[in-house]
N, C-alpha and C positions, 0 to 999 in steps of 0.2 A: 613658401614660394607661391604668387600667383600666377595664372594663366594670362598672355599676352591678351589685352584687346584691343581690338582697329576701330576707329572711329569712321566708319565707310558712310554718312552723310554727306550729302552734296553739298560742298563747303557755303554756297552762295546760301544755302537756307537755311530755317531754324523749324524745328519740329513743331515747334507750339503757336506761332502764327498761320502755318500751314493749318495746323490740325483746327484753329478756329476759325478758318474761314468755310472750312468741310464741315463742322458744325454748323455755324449762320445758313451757308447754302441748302441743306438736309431742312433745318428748320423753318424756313420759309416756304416749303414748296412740297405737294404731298403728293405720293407717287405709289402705286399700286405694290409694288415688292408681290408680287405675287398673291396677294391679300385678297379678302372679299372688299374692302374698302382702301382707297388711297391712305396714306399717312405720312405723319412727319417722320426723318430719321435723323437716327445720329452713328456716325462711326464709331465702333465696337472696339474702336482705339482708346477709345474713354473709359472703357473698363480698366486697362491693366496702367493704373499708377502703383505706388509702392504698396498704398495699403490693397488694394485690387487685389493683386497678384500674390500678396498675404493671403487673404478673402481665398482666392480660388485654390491656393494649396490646401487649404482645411475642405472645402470641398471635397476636392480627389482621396479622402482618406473617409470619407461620407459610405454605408451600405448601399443607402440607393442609388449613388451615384457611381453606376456600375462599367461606367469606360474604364476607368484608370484600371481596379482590380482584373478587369477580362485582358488588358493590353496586356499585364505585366503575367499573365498568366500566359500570355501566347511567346512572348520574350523570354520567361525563361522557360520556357519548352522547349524552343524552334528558332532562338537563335542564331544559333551552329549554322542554321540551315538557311538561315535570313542572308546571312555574312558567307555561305560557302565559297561565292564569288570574289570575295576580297582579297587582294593579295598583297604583297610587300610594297610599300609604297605611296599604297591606296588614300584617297582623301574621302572622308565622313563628313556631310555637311547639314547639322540639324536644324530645321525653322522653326524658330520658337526654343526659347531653352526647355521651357515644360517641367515635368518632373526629373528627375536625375537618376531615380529612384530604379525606373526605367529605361532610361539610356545605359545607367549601368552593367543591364543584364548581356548589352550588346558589346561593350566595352570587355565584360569578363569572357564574352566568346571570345574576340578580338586574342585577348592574350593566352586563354588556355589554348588557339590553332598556332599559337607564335607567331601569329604576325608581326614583320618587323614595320617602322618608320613609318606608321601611320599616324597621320595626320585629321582630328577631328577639329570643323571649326562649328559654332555654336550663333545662332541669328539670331538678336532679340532686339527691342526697341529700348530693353531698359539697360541701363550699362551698371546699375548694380547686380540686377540679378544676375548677370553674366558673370562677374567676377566672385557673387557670391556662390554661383551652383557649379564654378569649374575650378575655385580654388583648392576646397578637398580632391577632385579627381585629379590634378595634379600629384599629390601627395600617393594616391591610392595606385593611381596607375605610370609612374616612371617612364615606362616602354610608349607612351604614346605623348604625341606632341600637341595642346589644347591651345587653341587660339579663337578667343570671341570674336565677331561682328556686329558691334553696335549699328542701328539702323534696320530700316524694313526690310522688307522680304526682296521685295523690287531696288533698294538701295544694292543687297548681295548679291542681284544677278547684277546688274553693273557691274560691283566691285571683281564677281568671278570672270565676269565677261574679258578683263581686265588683263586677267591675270594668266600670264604664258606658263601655264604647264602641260605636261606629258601624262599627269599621273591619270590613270580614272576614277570616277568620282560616284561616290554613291549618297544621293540627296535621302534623306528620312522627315518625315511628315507625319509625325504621332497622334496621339491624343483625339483623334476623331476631328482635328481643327480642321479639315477640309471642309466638314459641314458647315462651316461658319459662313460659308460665302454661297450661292444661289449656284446651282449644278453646269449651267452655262459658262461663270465664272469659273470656277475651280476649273473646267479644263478647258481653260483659256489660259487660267495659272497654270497649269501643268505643262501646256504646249509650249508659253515663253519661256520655260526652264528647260525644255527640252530641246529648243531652236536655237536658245543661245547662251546655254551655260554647260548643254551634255553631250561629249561625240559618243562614236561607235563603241558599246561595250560598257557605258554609265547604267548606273542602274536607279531607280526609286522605289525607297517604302513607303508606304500610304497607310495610314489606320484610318479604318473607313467603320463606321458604327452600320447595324443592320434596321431594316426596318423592324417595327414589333409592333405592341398593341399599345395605343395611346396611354392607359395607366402605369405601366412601367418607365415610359419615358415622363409622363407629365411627375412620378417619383421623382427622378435623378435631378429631373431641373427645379425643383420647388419643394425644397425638404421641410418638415416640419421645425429645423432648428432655426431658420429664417438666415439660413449662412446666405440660399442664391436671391433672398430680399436684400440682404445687406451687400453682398455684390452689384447688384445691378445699381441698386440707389446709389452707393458711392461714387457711381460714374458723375452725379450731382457735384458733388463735391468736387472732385475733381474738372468738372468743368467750369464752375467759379474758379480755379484756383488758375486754371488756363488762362482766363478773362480778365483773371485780378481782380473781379468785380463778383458781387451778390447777383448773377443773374438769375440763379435760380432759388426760390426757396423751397428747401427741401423736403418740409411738413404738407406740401404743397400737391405732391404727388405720391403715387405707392405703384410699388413693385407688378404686372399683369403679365401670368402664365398662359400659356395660350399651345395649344398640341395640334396643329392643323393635319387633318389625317389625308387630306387630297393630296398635298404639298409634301406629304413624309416628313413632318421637321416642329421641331418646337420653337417658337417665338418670343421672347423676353421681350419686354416693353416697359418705357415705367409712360404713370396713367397722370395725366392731371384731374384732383380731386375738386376743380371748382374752374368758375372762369378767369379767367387770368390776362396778364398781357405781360410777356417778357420784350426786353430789350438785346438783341443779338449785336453787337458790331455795326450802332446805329440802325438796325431793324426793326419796327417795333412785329410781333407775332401775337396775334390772340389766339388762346388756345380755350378751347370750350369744355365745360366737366366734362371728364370722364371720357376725354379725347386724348388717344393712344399716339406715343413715341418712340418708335422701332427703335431695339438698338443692337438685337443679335439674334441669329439664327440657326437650330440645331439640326443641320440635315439628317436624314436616315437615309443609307441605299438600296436598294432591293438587287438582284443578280443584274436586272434587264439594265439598269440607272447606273448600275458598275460598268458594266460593258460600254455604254454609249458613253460615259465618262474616259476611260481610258481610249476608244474609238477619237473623240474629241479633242483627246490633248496628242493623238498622233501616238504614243507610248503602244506597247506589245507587256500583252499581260505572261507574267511566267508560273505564277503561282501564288497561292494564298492561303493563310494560317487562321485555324478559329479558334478560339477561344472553349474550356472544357466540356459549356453552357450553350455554346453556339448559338450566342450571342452579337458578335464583334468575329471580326476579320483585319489581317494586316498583308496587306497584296506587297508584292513583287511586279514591279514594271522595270523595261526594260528599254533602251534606244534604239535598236534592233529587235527583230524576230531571233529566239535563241537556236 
């Protein structure tokens, strides 16, 4: 048996013409991103195609690449205690399917408290990985009812916004993905989720990575086996295959790690290795050697950048779990003061 999935895209649109004109736009026009220099970008949507998201599970099972193991080390610790809030009825709603590996540990709290008629639904952009990583948890876990959300993150507050129910709702945000997006954004995210998808009494978890010292991060993102080269460069690939066209040749450019220590956050780039001139969507762009194209960001937090984070999206902090390492943290926020 599989798990139900909803197709929650805005019926007038299609994913892949949208996402190629947020490419053309990014590449034509260079913008500080908080950088010492302007740059082109591209959306970090271009990482996760099928093989992508192959690419980044072998990642997460990487030494250095030390989120996944601290996450799964605080879940199955302090589960019980993530979830004490939950009650009969309750809905889970995860962004990003992520690893399962670690949902799981939140799922086996769920049923060792008995929780009855809970409802977990699952966000992702790709509608295989959805059915791939909720069809075992069907089988495993009976007592709980799994329903994907094909579509973005912003497609599922629509579709919840949507949707008349009573129950409360507890949002999870693992994997450190908050860092992906610039600290103004993220709780800007935070706040539209909480204005219009959470009343009185919802709650949010957050895995928020700590700040540290630039060698341990520039580790996690730039391993010796060249898995986070092969990642990022596939986003190449996969953006010809967007375009249907050879825009890009991929011999063309290489992988740049980059650990900005003002910024707290690591930068993936890929570099072009000569001058060049691509064609975007009728655009022609020259790109000059060794002229950088942003395409993802890993924030770090420190206590103070936590705080004014959660101050920002309007949320009430309740509590938070570290890792054995204290390393990583996974916060409890709340819609209310508790």
């Amino acid at each position: 048996m599989s798990a139900q999935v909803i197709d929650i895209r805005p019926k007038q649109l299609t994913a892949a013409p949208d996402l190629c004109h947020e490419i053309a736009d990014g590449l034509a026009k260079k913008a500080s991103y908080g950088q010492e220099k302007p740059v082109r970008h591209v959306p970090s949507l271009v990482l996760y195609d099928a093989h992508g998201l192959e690419i980044y599970d072998q990642i997460t099972y990487l030494d250095d690449y030390y989120l996944t193991n601290a996450e799964i080390d605080i879940l199955q610790n302090s589960a019980d205690k993530l979830l004490a809030h939950v009650k009969d009825g309750d809905v889970l709603i995860e962004l990003g399917v992520g690893s399962m590996r670690k949902t799981s540990h939140l799922l086996d709290a769920i049923v060792k408290a008995k929780k009855k008629y809970i409802t977990y639904y699952a966000v992702d952009v790709s509608e295989e990985s959805l059915t791939e990583a909720l069809t075992p948890l069907v089988a495993k876990y009976p007592t709980i009812n799994f329903v994907g959300l094909f579509g973005t993150y912003d497609d599922s507050l629509a579709w919840l916004h949507s949707q008349a129910t009573s129950a409360s709702k507890t949002f999870l945000w693992l994997g450190s993905t908050i860092g992906n997006v610039v600290r103004t954004e993220a709780a800007a995210f935070l706040r539209s989720i909480q204005e219009t998808a959470m009343k009185r009494g919802d709650y949010f978890i957050v895995g928020i990575d700590r700040r540290k010292e630039g060698s341990t991060v520039q580790a996690a993102y730039n391993d010796p086996t060249g898995l986070h080269r092969e990642f990022i460069l596939n986003s190449i690939d996969h953006m010809n295959h967007l375009f249907n066209d050879k825009v890009f040749t991929r011999s063309k450019f290489e992988f740049k790690s980059i650990y900005n220590e003002v910024e707290g956050r690591h930068e993936a780039h890929i570099q072009s290795l000569e001058n060049q001139t691509i064609t975007v969507l009728g655009k022609s762009i020259i790109l000059e050697k060794g002229e950088l194209i942003h395409i993802a960001y890993s924030h770090k937090y420190s206590e103070q950048e936590m705080k004014e984070l959660v101050r920002g999206a309007g949320l009430f902090w309740n509590n938070k779990f570290a890792d054995s390492q204290q390393r990583y943290d996974v916060h409890l926020f709340s819609k209310v003061s508790p």
